[in-house]
C-alpha positions in Angstrom: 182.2 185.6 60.9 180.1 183.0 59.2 182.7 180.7 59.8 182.6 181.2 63.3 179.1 180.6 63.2 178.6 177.8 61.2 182.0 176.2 63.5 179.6 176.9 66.5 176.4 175.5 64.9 178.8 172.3 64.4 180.2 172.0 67.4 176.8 172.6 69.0 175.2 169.8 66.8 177.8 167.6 68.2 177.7 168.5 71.6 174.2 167.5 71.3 174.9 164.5 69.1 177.0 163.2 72.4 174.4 164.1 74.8 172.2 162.2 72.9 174.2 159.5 72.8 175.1 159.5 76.6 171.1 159.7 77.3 170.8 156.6 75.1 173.6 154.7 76.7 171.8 155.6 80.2 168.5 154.6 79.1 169.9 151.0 77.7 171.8 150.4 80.9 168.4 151.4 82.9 166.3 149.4 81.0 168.8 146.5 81.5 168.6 147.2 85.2 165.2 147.0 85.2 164.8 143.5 82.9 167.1 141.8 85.3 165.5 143.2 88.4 162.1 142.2 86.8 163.2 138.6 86.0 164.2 138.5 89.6 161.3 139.4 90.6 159.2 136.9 88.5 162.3 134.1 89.3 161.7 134.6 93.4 157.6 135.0 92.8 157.7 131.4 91.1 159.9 130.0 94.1 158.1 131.6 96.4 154.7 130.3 94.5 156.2 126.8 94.4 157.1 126.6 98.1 153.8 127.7 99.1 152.4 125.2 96.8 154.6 122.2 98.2 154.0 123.3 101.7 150.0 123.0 101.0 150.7 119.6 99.1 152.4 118.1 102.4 149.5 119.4 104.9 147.2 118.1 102.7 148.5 114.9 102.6 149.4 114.9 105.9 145.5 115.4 106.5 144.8 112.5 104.4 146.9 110.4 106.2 145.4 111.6 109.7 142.1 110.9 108.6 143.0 107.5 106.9 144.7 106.2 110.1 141.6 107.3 111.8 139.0 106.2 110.0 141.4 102.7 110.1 141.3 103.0 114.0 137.4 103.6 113.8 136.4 100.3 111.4 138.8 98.0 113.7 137.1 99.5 116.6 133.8 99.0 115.0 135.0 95.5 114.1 136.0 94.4 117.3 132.8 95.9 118.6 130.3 94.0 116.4 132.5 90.4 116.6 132.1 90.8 120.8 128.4 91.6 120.3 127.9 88.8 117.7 129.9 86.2 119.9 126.6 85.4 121.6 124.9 85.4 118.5 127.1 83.2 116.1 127.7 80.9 118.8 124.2 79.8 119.1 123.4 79.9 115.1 127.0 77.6 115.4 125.7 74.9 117.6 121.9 75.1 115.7 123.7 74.5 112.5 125.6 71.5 113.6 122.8 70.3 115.4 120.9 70.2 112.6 123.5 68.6 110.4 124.4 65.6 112.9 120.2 65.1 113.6 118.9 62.4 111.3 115.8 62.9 109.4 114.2 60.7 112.0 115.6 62.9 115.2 114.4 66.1 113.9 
């Protein structure tokens, strides 16, 4: 009877000795599961991160360029305003200026 007893202590303590093992294999191939779904995750955040930040680089410059071409369209404008309001102007200091250079000291 002690045998019997002692046989089914033993084969209970390795029943349990393979259910532990089973649980560990389980909760290795879990945690696996769970590294590689969490390195997906951080993989797709970091593209997704980097898209958004490429797509805000290109509006950006994009809004750079708008407002350089602009502002370039602004000064010729400007330009082309002041050189038709000066035409007048420079004209006249022009002819004054050669006047004065081709008077002789006795003329003026």
């Amino acid at each position: 009877m002690q045998k019997t007893v002692l046989n089914e202590i033993i084969k209970s303590e390795k029943a349990a000795e393979e259910i532990i093992e089973e649980a560990r294999k389980k909760a290795s191939e879990i945690i696996s599961k769970a590294d590689a779904e969490y390195n997906n995750s951080v993989t797709k955040a970091r593209e997704d991160s980097l898209k958004k930040i490429q797509e805000e680089v290109q509006a950006a410059h994009k809004k750079t360029e708008d407002a350089f071409r602009t502002a370039v369209a602004e000064a010729k404008e400007e330009n082309s305003s002041f050189f038709a309001e000066s035409e007048g102007k420079t004209d006249s200091v022009a002819e004054k200026i050669a006047e004065s250079l081709l008077k002789t000291e006795f003329d003026k």
